[in-house]
N, C-alpha and C positions, 0 to 999 in steps of 0.2 A: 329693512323696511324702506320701500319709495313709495313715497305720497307722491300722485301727479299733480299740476298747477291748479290751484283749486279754480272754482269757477267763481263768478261775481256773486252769486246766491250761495257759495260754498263759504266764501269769505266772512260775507255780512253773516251766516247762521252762525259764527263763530268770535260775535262780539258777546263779552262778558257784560264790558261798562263800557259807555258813552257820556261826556261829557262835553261842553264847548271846549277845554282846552286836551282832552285825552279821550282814547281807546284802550280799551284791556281787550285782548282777543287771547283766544284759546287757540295757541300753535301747537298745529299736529305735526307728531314727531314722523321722521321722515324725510322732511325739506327744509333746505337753507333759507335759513333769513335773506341774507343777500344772493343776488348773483356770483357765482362764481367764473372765475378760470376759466373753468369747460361750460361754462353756461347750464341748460338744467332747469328744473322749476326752481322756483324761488317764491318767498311771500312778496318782497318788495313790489315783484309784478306782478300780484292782485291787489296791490292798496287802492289803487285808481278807484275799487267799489265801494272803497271805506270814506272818499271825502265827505259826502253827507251836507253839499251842499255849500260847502266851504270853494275856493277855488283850486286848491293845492291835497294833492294827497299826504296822507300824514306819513311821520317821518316815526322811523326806528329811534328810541329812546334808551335804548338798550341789548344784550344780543342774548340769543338762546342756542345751544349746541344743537347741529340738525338734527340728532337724533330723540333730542328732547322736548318733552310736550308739554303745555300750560301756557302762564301768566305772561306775557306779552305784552310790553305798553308801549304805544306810539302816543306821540305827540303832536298833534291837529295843525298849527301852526308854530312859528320861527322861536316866539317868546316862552310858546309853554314848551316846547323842546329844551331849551337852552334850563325852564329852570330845572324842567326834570332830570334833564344830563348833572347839573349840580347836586343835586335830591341822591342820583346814582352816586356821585362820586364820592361824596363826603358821608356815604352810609346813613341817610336817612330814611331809607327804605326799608322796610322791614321783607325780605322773604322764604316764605317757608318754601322746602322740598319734600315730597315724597320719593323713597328710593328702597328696591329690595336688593340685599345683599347676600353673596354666598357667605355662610356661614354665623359665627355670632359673636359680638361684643359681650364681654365678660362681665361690664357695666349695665345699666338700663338708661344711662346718659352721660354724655360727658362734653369736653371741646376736644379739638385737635388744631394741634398749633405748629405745623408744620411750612416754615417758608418753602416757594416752589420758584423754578426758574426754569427758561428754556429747556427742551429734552436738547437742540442741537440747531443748527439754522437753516438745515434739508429738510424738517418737519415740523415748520410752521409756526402751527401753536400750540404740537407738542407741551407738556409740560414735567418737569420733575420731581422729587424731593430735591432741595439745595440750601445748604445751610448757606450759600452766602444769597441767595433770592431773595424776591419779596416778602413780605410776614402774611401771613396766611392763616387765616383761624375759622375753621366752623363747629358749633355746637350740636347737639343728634339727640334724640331723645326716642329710645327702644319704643315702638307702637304696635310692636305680636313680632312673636317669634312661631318657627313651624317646619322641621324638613330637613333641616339644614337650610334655612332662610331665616332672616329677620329682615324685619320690615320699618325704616326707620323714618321720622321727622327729622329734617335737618335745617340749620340758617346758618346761613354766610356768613359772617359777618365783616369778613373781607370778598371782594367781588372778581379773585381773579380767576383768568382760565383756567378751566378742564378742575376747580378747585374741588366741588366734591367728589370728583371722579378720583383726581389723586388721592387726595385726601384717605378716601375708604381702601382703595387699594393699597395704600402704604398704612394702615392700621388694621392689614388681615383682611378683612372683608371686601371685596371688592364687589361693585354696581352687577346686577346682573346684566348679562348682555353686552357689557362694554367691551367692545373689542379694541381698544387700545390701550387698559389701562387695566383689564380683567382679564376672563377666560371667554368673549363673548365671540361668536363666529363671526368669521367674515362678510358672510353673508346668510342671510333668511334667520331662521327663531333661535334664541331669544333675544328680542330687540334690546337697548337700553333701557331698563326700569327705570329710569329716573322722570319725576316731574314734577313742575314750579306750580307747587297744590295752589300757594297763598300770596297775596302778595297785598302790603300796606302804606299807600301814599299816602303823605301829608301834604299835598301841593297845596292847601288854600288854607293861612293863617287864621281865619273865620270861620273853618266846616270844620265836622271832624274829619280825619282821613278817611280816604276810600280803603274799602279795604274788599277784595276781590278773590272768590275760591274758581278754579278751573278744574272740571269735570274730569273724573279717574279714564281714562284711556283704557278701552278694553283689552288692551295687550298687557297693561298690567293688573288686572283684574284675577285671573287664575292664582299666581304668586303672591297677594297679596291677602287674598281670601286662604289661601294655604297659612298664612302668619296671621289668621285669625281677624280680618278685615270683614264687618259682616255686608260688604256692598250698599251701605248707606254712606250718604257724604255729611259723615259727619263733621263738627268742628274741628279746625285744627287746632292743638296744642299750641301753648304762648312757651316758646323758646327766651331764654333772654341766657345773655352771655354773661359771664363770668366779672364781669367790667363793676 
């Protein structure tokens, strides 16, 4: 899937929440956060439509695989960036994923607790199973099964790369569509089913947190209505970890 450079009416259609210190936008899957290497669309060069009056456009708070769509939060100015970057690091963040998988977990939930480390230093950000890596945990919780598919809720509750992508492939089920970590082609269908359904900031010790669902992407709409999705957005499930 390539999304081209959205346009400034593209951009702004795709704010979730607005606030004076943040934006949640709905990234479509497809296109890199950043610039890259060979250049290419990118969101960073559509933020300029997102200041909203501010002087500065707002800054990445966090990153999403290109090919992945949802929750998205930037941070407006220098202060609320930094404290959201904190909020990221230290797991204060709550988020959900939706993701369809070949095949099926034997469970209806569980975690996986597999550390992950570099695949190699020719491919990037690559990532592997490696028992001497980082610690790595996300928890899942079965939402339809159908087909030879299951359809599952996932949280991180470590935030590192390509984490539920390894994660599911190294417990049998691999992401549909993932072509680096699955069976997913190179190019054209089936895209990566993965998306960042939910997502729960607590940035302001006086509100309650925000908490933000981003709209099911129609590419994963067929396969998930296959695992018994009736195409309402409904609530998501409260994951909590094993802790």
């Amino acid at each position: 899937m390539d999304t081209p450079q959205p346009t400034p009416e593209e951009i702004q259609a795709r704010v979730l929440h607005r606030d004076g210190l943040m934006l949640v936008i709905d990234k479509p899957a497809g296109i890199a956060v950043h610039k890259g290497p060979k250049g290419g669309p990118n969101l960073e060069a559509s933020f300029d439509a997102l200041r909203y009056g501010l002087p500065r456009p707002p800054v990445l708070a966090h990153r999403l695989d290109r090919d992945t769509s949802g929750c998205l939060v930037l941070g407006r100015h220098r202060k609320a960036t930094a404290s959201l970057g904190l909020l990221f690091k230290h797991g204060k963040i709550d988020k959900t994923y939706w993701a369809v998988v070949e095949g099926s977990p034997d469970a209806n939930e569980g975690e996986i607790d597999i550390p992950l480390g570099r695949l190699d230093a020719e491919r990037g950000w690559w990532q592997k199973p490696d028992p001497n890596g980082l610690p790595s945990r996300t928890t899942w919780k079965v939402m339809g099964r159908g087909d030879g598919l299951t359809w599952l809720a996932m949280e991180p509750i470590t935030g590192r790369t390509h984490q539920l992508r390894v994660h599911c492939a190294a417990s049998g089920w691999p992401i549909v569509g993932d072509n680096i970590y699955g069976n997913g082609p190179r190019f054209g269908e089936p895209s990566l089913h993965l998306h960042a359904r939910e997502i729960v900031i607590p940035l302001s010790k006086n509100k309650p947190p925000v908490r933000v669902i981003a709209p099911v992407p129609a590419h994963l709409h067929e396969r998930l209505k296959a695992c018994g999705w009736n195409g309402e957005e409904a609530a998501v499930p409260e994951l909590h970890s094993a802790e």
